[in-house]
C-alpha positions as semicolon CSV with decimal commas, in nm:
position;residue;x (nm);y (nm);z (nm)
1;X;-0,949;0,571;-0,457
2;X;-1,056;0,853;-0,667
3;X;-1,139;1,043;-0,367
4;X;-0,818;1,000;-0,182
5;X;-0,548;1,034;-0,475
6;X;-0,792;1,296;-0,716
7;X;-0,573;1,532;-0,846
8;X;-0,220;1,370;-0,801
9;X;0,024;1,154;-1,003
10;X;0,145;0,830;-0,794
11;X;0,468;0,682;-0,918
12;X;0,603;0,339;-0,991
13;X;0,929;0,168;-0,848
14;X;1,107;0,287;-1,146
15;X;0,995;0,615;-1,140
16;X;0,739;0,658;-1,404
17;X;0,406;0,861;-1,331
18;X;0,137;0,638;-1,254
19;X;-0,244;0,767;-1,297
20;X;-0,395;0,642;-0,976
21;X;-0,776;0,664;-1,077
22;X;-0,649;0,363;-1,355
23;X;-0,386;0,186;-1,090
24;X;-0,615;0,143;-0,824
25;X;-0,957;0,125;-0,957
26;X;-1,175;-0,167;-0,813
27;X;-0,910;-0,293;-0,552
28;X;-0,836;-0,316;-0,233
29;X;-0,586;-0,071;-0,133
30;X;-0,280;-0,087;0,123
31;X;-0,150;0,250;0,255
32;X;0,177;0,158;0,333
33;X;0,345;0,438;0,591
34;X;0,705;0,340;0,654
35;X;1,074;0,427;0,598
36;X;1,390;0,283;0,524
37;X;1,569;0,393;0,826
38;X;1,305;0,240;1,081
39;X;1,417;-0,092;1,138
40;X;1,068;-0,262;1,234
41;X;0,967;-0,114;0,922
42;X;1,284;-0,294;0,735
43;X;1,131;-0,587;0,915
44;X;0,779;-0,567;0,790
45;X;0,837;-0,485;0,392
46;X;0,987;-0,820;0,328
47;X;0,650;-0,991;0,428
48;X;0,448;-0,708;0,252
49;X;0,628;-0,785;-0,038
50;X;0,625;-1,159;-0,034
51;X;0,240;-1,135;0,063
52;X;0,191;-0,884;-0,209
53;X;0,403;-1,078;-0,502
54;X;0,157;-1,396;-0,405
55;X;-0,140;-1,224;-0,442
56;X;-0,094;-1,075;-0,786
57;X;0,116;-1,304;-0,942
58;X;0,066;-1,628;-0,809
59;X;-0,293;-1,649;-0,805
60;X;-0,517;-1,631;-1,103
61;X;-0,661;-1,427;-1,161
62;X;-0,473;-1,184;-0,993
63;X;-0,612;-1,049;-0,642
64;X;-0,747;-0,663;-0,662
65;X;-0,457;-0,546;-0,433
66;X;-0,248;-0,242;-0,481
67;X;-0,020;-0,082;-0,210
68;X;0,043;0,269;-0,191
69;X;0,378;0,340;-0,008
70;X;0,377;0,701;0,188
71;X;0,716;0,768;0,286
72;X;0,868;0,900;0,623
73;X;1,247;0,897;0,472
74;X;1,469;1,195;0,490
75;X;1,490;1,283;0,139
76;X;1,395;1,156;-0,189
77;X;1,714;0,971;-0,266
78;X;1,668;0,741;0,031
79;X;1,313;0,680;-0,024
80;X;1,442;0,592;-0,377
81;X;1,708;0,366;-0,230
82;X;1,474;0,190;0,033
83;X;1,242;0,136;-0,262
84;X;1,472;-0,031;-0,494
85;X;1,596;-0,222;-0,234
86;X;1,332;-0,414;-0,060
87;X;0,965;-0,301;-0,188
88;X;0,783;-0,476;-0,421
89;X;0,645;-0,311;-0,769
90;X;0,429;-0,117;-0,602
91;X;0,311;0,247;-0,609
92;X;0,466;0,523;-0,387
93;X;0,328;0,893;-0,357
94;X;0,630;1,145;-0,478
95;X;0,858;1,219;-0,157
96;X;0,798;1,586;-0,231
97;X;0,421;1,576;-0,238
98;X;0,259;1,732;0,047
99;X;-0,030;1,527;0,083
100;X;0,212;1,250;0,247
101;X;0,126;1,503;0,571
102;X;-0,279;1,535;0,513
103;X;-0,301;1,131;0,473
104;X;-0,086;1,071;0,777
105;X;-0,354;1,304;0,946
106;X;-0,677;1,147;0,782
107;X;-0,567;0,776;0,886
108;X;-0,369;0,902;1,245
109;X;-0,057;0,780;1,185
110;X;0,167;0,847;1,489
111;X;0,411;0,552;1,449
112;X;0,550;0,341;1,133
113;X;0,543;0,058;1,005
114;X;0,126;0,098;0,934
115;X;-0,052;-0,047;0,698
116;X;-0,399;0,057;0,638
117;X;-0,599;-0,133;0,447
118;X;-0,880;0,079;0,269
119;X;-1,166;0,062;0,012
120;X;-1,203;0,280;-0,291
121;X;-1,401;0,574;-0,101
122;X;-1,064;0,581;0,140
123;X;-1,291;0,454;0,398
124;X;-1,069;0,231;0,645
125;X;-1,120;-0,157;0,608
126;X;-0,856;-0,201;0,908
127;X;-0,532;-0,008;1,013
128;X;-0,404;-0,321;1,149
129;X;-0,271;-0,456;0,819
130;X;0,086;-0,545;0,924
131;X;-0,057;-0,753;1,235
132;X;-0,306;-0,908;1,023
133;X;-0,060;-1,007;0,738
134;X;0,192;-1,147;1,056
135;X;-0,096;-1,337;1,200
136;X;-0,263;-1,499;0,929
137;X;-0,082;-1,469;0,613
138;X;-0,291;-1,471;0,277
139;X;-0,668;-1,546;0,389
140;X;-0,697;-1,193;0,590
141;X;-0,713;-1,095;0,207
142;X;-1,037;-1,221;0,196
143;X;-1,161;-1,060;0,493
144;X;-1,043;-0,735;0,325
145;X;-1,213;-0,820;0,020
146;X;-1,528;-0,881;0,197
147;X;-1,507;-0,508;0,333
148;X;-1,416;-0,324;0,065
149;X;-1,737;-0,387;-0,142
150;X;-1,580;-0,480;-0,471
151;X;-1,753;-0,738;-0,649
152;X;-1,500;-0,980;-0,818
153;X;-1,422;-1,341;-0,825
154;X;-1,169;-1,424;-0,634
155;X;-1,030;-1,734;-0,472
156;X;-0,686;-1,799;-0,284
């Protein structure tokens, strides 16, 4: 993820600056485009999350899966609010980075919810995370896995 992120600070749910070269190195990484006002994307978190909270902390060890939340909320304070409310400790780029604009171009976003599942080079495993997560739960990890050339031992 070095490629997509070089240069820029990500940031935790609680706001602290989050080195993403360290955060997402050697996973499999879920570009998360969504806001808090779209209600099919109000929807979709709660399964992101419970999906995401499964892989990482009730398997062992846990999965290489980070998800990197890209907001499309009206200002900061109700990305901060949609965050706190219903995402799960995951990573979000700053509401007032411009780059939000150059990913939404690099993956062609034109509609959120969207989940895109990449591999460390940004390369696109599948941009049809949230239908994959709907339709078959934990084991389209593994398909993920499979595609993102990371070599790790993992087993759901």
């Amino acid at each position: 993820m070095v490629d997509v992120f070089s240069g820029r600070l990500l940031m935790s749910k609680d706001g602290r600056s989050v080195d993403p070269e360290e955060a997402l190195q050697n996973k499999v990484v879920g570009l998360y485009f969504s806001a808090g006002w779209c209600s099919p994307c109000r929807d979709f978190t709660p399964v992101l999350c419970d999906f995401y909270t499964e892989l990482l902390e009730e398997t062992q060890p846990p999965a290489p899966f980070e998800v990197v939340f890209i907001s499309s909320d009206h200002s900061a304070e109700d990305m901060a609010g949609y965050m706190h409310a219903m995402h799960g400790d995951w990573l979000a780029l700053p509401f007032h980075d411009p780059y939000k604009h150059d990913l939404k171009k690099k993956y062609n976003i034109t509609a959120i919810p969207k989940l895109v599942i990449v591999k460390q080079t940004g390369e696109v495993i599948t941009d049809k995370g949230r239908k994959q997560i709907r339709d078959k739960g934990l084991s389209c990890f593994r398909n993920w896995l499979e595609g993102a050339d990371i070599f790790q031992h993992f087993s759901s």
